[in-house]
PDBQT receptor file of N, H, CA, C and O in Angstrom, charges set to zero:
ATOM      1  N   UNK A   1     113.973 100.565  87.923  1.00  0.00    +0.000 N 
ATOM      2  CA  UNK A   1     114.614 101.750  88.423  1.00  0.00    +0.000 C 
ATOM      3  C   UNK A   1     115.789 101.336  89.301  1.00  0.00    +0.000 C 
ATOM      4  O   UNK A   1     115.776 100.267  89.910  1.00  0.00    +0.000 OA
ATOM      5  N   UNK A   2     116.780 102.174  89.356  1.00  0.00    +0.000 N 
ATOM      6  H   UNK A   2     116.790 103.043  88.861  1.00  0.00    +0.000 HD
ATOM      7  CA  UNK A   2     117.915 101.909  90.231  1.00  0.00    +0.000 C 
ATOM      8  C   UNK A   2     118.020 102.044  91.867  1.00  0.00    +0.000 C 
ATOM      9  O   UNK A   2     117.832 103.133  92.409  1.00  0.00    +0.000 OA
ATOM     10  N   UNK A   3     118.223 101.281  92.345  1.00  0.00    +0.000 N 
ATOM     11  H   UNK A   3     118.376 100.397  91.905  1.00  0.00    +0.000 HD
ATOM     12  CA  UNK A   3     118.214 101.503  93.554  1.00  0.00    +0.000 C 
ATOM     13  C   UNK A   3     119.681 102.268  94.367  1.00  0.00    +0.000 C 
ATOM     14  O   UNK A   3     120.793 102.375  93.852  1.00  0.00    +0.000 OA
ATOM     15  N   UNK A   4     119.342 102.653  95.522  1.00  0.00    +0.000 N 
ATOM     16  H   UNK A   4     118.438 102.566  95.941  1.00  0.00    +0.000 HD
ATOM     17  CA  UNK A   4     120.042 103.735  96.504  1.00  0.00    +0.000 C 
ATOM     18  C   UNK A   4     121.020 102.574  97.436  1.00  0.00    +0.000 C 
ATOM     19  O   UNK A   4     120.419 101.713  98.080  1.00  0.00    +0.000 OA
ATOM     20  N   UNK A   5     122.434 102.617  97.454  1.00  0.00    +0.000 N 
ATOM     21  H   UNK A   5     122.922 103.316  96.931  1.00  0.00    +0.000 HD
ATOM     22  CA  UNK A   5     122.508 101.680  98.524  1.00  0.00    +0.000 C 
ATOM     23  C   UNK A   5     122.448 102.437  99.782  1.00  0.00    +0.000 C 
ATOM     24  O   UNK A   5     122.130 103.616  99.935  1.00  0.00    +0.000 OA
ATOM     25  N   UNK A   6     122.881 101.389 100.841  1.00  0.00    +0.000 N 
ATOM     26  H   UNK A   6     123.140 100.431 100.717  1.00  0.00    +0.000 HD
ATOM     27  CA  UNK A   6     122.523 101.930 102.550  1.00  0.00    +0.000 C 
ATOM     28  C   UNK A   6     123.110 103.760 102.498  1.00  0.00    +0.000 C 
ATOM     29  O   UNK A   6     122.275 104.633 102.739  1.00  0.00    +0.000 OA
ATOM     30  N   UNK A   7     124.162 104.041 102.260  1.00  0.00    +0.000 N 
ATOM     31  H   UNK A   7     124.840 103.333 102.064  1.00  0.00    +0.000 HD
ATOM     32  CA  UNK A   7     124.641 105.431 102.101  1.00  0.00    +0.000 C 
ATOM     33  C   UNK A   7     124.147 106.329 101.572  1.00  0.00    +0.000 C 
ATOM     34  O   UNK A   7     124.894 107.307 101.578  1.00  0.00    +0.000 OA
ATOM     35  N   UNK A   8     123.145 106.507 101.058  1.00  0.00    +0.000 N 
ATOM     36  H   UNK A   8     122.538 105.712 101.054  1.00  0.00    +0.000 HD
ATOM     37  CA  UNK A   8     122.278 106.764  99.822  1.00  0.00    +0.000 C 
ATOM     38  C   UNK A   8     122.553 107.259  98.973  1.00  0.00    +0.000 C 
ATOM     39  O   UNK A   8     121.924 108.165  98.427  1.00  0.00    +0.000 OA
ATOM     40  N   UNK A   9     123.812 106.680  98.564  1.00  0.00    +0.000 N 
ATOM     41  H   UNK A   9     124.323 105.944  99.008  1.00  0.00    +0.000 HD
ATOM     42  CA  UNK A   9     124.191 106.917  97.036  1.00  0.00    +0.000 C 
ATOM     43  C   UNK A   9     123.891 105.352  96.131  1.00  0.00    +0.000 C 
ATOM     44  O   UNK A   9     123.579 104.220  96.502  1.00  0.00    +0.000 OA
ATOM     45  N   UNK A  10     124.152 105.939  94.871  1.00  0.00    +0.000 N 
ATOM     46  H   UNK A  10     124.406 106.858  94.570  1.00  0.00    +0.000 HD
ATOM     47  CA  UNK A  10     123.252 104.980  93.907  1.00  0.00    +0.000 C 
ATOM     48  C   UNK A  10     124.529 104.179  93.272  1.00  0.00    +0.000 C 
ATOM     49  O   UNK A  10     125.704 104.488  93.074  1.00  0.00    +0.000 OA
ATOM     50  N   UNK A  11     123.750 103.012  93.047  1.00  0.00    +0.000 N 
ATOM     51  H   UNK A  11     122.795 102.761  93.208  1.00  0.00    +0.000 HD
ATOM     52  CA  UNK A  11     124.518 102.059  92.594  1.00  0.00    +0.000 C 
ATOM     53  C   UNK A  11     125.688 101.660  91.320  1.00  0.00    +0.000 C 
ATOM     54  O   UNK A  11     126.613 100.871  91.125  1.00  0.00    +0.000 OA
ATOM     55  N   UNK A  12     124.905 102.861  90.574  1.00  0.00    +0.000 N 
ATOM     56  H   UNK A  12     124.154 103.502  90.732  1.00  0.00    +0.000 HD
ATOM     57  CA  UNK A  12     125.544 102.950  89.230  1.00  0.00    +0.000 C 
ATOM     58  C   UNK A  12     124.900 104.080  88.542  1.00  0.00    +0.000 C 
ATOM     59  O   UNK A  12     123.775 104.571  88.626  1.00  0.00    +0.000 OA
ATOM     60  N   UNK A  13     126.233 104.424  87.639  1.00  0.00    +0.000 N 
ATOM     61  H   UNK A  13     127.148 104.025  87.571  1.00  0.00    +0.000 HD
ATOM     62  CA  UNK A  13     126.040 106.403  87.391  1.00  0.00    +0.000 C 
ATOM     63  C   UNK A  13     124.547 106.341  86.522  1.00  0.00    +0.000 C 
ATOM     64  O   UNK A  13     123.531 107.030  86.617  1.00  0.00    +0.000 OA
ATOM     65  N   UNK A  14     124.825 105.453  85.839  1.00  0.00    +0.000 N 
ATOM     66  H   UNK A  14     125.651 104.893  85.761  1.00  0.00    +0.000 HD
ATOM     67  CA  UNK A  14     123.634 105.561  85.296  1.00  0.00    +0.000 C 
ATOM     68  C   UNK A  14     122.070 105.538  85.920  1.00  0.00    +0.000 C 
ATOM     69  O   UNK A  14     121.217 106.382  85.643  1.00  0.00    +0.000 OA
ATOM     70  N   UNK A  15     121.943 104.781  86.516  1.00  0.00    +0.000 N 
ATOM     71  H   UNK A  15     122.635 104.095  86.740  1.00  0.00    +0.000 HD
ATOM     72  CA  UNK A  15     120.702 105.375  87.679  1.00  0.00    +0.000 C 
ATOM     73  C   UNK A  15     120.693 106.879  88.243  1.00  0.00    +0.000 C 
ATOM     74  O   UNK A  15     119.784 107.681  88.028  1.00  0.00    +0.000 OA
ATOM     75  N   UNK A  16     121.674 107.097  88.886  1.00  0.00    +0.000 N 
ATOM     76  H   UNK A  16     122.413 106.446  89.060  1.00  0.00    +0.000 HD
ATOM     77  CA  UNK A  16     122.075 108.448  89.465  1.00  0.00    +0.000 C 
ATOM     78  C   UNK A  16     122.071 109.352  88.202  1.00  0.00    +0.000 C 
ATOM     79  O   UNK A  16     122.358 110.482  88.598  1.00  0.00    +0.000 OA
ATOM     80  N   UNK A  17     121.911 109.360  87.110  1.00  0.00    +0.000 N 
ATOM     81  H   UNK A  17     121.678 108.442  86.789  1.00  0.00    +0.000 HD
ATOM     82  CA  UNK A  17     122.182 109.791  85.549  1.00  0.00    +0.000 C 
ATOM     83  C   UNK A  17     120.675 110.163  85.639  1.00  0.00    +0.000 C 
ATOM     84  O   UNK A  17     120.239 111.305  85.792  1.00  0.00    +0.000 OA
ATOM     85  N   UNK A  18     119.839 108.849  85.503  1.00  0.00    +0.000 N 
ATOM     86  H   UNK A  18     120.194 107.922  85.379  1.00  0.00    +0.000 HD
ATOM     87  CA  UNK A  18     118.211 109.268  85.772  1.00  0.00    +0.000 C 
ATOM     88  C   UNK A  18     117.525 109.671  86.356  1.00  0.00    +0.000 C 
ATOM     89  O   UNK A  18     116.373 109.974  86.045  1.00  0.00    +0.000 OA
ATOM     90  N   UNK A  19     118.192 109.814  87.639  1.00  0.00    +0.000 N 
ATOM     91  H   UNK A  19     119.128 109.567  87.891  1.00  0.00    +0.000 HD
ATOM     92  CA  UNK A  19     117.184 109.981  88.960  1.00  0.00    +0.000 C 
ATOM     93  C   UNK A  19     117.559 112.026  88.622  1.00  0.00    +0.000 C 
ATOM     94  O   UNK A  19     116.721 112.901  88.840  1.00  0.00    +0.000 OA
ATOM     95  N   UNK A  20     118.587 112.208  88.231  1.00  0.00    +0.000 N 
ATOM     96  H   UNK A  20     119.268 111.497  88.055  1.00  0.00    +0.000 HD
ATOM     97  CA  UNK A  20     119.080 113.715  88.335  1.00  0.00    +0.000 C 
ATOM     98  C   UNK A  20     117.992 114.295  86.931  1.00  0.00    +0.000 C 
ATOM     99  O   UNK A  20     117.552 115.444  86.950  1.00  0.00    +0.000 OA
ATOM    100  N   UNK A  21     117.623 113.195  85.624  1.00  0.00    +0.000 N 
ATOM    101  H   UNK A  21     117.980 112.261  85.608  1.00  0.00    +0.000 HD
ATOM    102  CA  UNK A  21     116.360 113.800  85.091  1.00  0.00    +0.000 C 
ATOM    103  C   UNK A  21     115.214 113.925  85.387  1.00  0.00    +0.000 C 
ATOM    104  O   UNK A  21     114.394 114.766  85.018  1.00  0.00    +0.000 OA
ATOM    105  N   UNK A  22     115.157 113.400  85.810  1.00  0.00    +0.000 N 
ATOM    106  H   UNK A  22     115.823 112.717  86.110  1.00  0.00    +0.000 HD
ATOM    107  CA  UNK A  22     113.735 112.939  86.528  1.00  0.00    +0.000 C 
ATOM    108  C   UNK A  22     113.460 113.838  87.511  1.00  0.00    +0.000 C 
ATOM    109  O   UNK A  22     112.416 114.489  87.555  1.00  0.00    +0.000 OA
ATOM    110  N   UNK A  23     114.222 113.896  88.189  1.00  0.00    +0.000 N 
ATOM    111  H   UNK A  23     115.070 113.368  88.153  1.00  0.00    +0.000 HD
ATOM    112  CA  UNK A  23     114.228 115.423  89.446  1.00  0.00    +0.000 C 
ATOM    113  C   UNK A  23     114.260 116.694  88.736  1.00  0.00    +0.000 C 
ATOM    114  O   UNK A  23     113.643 117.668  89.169  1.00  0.00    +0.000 OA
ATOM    115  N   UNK A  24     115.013 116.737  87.570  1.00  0.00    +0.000 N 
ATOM    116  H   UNK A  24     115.515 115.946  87.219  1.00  0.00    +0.000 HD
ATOM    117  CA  UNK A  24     115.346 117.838  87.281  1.00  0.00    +0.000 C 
ATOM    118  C   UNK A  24     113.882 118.416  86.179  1.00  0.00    +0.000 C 
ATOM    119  O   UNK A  24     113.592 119.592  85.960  1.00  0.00    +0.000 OA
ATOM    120  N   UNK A  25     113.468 117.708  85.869  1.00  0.00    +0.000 N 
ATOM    121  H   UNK A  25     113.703 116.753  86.047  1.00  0.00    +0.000 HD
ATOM    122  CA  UNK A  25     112.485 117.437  84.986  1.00  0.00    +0.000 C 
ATOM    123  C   UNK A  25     110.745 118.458  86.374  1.00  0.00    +0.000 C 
ATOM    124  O   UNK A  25     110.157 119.535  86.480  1.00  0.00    +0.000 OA
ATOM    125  N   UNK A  26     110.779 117.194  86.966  1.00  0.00    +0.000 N 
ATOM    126  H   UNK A  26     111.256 116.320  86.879  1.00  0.00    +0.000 HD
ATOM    127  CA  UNK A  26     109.829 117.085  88.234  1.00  0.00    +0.000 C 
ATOM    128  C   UNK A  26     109.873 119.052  88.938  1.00  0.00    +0.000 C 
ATOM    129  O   UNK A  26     108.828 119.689  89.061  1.00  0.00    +0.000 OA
ATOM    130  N   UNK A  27     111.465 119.736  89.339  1.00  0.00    +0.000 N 
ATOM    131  H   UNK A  27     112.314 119.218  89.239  1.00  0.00    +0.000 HD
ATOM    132  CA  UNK A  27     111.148 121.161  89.910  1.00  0.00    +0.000 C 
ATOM    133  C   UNK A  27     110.789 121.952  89.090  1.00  0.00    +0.000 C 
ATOM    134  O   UNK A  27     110.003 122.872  89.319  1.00  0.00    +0.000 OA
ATOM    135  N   UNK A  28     111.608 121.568  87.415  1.00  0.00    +0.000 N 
ATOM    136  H   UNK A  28     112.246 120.821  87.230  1.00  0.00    +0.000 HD
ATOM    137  CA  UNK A  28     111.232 122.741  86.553  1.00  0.00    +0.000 C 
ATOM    138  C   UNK A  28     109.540 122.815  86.508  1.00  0.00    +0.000 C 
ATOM    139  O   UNK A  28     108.971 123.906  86.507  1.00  0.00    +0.000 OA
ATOM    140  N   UNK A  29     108.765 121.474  86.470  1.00  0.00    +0.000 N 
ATOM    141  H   UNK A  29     109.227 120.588  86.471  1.00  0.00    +0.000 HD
ATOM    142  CA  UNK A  29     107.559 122.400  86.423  1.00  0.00    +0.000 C 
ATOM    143  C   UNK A  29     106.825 122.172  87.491  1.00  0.00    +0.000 C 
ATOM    144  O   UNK A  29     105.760 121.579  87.318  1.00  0.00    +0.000 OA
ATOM    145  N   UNK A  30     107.158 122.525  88.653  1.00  0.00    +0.000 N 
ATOM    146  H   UNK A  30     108.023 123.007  88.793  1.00  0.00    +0.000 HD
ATOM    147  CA  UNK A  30     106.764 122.503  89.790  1.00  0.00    +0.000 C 
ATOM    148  C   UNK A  30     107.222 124.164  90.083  1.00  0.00    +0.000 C 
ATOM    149  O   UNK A  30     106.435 125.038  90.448  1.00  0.00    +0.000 OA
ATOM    150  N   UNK A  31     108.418 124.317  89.873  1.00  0.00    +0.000 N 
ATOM    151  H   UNK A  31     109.057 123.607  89.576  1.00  0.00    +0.000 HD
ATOM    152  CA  UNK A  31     108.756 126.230  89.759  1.00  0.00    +0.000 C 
ATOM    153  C   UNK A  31     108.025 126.774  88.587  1.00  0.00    +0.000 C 
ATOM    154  O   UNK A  31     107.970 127.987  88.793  1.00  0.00    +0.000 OA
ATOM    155  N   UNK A  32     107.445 126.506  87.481  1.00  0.00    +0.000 N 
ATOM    156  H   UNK A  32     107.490 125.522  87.314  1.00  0.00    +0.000 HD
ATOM    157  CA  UNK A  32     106.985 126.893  86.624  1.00  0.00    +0.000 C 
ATOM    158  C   UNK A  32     105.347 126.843  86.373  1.00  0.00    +0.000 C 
ATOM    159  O   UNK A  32     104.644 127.433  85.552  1.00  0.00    +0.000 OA
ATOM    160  N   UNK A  33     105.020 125.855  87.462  1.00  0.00    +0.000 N 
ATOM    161  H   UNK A  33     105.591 125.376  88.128  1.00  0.00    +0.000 HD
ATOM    162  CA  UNK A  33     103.375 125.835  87.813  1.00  0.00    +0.000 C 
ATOM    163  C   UNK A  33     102.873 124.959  86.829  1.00  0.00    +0.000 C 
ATOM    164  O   UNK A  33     101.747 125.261  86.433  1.00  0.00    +0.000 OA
ATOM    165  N   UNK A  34     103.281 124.167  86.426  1.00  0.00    +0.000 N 
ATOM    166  H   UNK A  34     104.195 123.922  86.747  1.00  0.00    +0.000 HD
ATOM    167  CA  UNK A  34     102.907 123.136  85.312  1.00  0.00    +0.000 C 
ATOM    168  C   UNK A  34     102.677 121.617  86.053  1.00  0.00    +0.000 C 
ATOM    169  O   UNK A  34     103.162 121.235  87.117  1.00  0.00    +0.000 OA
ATOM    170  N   UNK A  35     101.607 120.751  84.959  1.00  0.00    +0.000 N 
ATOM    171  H   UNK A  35     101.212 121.062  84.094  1.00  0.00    +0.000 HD
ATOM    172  CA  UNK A  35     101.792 119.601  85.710  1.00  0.00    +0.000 C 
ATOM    173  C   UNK A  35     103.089 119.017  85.444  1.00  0.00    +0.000 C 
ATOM    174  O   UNK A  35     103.843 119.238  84.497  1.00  0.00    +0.000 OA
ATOM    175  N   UNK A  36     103.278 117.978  86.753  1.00  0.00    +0.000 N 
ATOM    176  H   UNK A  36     102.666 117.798  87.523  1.00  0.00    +0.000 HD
ATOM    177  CA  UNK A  36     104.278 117.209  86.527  1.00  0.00    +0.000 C 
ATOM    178  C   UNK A  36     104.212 115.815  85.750  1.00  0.00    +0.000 C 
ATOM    179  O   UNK A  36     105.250 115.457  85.194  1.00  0.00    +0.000 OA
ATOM    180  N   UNK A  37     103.120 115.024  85.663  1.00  0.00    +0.000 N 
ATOM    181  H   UNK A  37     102.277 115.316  86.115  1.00  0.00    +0.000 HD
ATOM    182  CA  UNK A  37     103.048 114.087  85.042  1.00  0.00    +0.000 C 
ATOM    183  C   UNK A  37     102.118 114.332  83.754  1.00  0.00    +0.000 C 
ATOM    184  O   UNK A  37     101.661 113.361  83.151  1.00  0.00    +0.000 OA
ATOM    185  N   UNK A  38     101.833 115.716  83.322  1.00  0.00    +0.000 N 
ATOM    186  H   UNK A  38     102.205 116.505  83.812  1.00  0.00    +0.000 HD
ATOM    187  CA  UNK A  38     101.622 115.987  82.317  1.00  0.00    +0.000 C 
ATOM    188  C   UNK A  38     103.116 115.949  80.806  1.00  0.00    +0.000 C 
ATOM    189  O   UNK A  38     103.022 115.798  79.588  1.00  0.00    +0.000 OA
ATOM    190  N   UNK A  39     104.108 116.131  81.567  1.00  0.00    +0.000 N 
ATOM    191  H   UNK A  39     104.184 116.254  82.557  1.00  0.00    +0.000 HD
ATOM    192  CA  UNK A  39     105.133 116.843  81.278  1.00  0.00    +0.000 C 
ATOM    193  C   UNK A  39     105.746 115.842  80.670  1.00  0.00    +0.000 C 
ATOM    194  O   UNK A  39     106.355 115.853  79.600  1.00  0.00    +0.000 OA
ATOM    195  N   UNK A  40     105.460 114.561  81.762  1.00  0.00    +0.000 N 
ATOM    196  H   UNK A  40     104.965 114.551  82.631  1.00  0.00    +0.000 HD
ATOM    197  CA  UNK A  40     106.185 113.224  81.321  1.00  0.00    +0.000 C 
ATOM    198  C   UNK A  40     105.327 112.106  80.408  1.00  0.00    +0.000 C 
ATOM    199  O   UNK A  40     105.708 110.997  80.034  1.00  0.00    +0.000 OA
ATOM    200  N   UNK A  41     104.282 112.646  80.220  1.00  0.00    +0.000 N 
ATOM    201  H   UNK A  41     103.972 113.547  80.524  1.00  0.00    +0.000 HD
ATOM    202  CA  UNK A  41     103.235 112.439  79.120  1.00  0.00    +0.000 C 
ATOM    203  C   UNK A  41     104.316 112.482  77.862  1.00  0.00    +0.000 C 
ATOM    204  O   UNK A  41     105.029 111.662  77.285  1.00  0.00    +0.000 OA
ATOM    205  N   UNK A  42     103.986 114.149  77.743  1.00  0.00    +0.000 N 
ATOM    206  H   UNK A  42     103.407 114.816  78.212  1.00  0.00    +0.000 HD
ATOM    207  CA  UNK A  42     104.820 114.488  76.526  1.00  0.00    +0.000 C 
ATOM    208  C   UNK A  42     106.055 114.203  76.240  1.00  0.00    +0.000 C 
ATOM    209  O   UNK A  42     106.461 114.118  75.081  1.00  0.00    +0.000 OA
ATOM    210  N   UNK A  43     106.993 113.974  77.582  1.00  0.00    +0.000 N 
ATOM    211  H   UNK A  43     106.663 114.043  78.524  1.00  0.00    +0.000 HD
ATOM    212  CA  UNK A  43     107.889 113.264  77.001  1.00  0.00    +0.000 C 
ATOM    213  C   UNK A  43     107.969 111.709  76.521  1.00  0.00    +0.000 C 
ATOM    214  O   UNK A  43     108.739 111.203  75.704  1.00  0.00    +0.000 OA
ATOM    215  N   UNK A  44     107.283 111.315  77.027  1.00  0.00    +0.000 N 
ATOM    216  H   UNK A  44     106.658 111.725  77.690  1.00  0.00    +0.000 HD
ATOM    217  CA  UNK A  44     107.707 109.698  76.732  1.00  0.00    +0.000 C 
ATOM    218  C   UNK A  44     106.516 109.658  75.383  1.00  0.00    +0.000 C 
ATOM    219  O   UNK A  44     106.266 108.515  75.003  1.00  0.00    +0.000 OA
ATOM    220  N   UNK A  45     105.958 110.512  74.827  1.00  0.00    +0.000 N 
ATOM    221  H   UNK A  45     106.161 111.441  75.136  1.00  0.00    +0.000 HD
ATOM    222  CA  UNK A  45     105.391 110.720  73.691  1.00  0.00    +0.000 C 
ATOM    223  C   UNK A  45     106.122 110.802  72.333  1.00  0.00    +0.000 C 
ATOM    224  O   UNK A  45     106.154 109.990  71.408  1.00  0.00    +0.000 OA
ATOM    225  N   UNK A  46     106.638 111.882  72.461  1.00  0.00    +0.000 N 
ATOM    226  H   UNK A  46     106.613 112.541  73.212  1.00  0.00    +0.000 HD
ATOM    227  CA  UNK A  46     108.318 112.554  72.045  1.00  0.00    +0.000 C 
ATOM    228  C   UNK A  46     109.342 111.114  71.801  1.00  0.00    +0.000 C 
ATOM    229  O   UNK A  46     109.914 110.983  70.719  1.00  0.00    +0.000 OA
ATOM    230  N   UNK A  47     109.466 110.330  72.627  1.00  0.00    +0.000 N 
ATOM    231  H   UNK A  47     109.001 110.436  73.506  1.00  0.00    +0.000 HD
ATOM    232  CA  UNK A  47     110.778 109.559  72.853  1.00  0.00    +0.000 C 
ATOM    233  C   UNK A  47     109.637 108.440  72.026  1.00  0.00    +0.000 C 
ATOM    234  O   UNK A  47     110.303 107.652  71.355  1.00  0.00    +0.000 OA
ATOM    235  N   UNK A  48     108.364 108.210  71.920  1.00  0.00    +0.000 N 
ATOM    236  H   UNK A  48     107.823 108.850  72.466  1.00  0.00    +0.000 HD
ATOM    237  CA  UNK A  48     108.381 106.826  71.223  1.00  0.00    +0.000 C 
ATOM    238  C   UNK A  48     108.040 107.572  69.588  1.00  0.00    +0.000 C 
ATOM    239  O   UNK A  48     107.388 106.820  68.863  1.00  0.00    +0.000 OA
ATOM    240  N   UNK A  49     108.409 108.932  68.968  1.00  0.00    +0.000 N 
ATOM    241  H   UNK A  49     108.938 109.542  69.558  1.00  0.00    +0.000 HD
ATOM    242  CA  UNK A  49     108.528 109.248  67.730  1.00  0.00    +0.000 C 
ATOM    243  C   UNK A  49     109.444 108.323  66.800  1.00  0.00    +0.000 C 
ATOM    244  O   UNK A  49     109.584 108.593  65.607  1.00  0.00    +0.000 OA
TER     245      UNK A  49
């Protein structure tokens, strides 16, 4: 995973690319009442099709 430098911005877009799915991923079902690491089950399920 990418790390944050001292400013806490990220090192490279691409980390900052993931961290914004991953978050974005994480409220939708947290506002939607779903699990969260259920969610990422199915995705990384999905992604090894």
């Amino acid at each position: 995973m990418e790390k944050r430098d001292g400013s806490g911005l990220f090192k490279t877009e691409n980390g900052a690319q993931f961290y914004a799915v991953i978050r974005s991923v994480t409220d939708t079902c947290i506002k939607n009442g779903q699990n969260v690491l259920a969610a990422f089950k199915t995705i990384a399920v999905l992604q090894s099709e």
